[in-house]
C-alpha positions as CSV (number, residue, x, y, z in Angstrom):
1,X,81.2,128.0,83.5
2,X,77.9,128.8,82.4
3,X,76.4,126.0,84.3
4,X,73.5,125.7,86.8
5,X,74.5,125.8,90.6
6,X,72.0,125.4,93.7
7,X,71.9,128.4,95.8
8,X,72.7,125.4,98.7
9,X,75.8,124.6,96.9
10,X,77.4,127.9,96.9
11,X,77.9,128.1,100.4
12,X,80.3,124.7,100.3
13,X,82.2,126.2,97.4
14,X,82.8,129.4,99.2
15,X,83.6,127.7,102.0
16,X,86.2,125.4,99.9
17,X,87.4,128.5,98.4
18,X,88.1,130.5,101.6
19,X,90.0,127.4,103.0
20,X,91.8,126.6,99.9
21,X,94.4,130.1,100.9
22,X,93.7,130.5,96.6
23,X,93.0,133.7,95.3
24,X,89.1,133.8,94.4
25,X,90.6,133.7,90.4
26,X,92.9,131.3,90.7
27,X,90.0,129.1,92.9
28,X,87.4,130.0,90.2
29,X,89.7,128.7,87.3
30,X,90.8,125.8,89.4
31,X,87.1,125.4,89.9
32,X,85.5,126.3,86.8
33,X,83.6,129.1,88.2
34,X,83.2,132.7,86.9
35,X,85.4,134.7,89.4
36,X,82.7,137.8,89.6
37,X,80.1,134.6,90.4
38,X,81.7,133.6,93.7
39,X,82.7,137.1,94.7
40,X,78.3,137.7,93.9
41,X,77.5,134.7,96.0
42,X,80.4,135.5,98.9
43,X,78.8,138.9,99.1
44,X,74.9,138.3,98.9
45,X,75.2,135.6,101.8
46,X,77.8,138.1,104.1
47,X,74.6,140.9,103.4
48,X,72.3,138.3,104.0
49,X,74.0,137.1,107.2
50,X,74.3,140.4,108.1
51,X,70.7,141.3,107.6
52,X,69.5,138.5,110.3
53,X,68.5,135.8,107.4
54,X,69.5,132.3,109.2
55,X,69.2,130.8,106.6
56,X,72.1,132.2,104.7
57,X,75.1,130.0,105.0
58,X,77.6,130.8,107.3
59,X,80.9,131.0,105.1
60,X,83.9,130.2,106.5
61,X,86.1,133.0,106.7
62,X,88.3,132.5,109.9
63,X,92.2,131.9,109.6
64,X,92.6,128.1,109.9
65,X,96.1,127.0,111.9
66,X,97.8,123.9,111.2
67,X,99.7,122.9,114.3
68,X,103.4,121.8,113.0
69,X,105.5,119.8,115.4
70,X,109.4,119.8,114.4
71,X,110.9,116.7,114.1
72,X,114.2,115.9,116.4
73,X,117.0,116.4,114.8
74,X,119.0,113.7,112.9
75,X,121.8,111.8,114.8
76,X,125.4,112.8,113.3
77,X,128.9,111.6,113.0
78,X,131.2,114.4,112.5
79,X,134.4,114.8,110.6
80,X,137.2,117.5,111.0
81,X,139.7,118.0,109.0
82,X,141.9,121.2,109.1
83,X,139.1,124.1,108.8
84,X,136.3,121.8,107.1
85,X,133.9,120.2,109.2
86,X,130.9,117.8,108.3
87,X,128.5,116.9,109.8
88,X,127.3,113.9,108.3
89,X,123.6,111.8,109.5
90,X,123.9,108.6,110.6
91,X,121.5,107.4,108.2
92,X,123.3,108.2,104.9
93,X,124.6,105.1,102.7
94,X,127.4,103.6,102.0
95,X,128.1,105.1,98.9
96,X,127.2,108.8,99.5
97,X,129.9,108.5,102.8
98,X,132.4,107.0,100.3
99,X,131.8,109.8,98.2
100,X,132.1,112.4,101.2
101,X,135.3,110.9,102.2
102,X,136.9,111.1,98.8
103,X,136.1,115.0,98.2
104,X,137.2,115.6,101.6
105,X,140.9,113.4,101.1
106,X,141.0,115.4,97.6
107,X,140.0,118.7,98.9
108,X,143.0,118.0,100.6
């Protein structure tokens, strides 16, 4: 804090805030920003915007999506024994079936 920004600058950090999801103090702290400083500057360009002024800059302040795509689901063996069931992936190692296999012949 307490250091000289240009009024062009403001308008990335807001837009860096507002796509961070972070609060505006957890941003300013992250940041090193006064909180009541980027609320200031988020309001005087929204005014300014609002007023006609094309030169304010247009803060981002849309909901951003992030498209997820699931991944298939793992190939497994399975193993039954009385009421217990596992389902084990086809990727797991040596050992960690070993292991498996021992709980379930002492689980009995």
């Amino acid at each position: 804090m307490g250091r000289h920004i240009p009024r062009e600058q403001w308008g990335l950090r807001i837009d860096a805030w507002k796509a961070s999801g972070l609060s505006a103090n957890e941003f300013a702290e992250q940041d090193n920003l006064g909180e009541s400083t980027l609320h200031s500057w988020n309001t005087k360009f929204r005014r300014e915007r609002q007023r006609g002024n094309r030169k304010a800059p247009v803060v981002a302040n849309e909901t951003k999506f992030i498209e997820l795509k699931p991944e298939p689901p793992a190939q497994t063996n399975e193993i039954q024994r009385g009421e217990l069931s596992l389902k084990i992936p086809t990727s797991c190692s040596k050992d960690t079936l070993k292991a498996l296999l021992a709980l379930v012949r002492e689980l009995g």
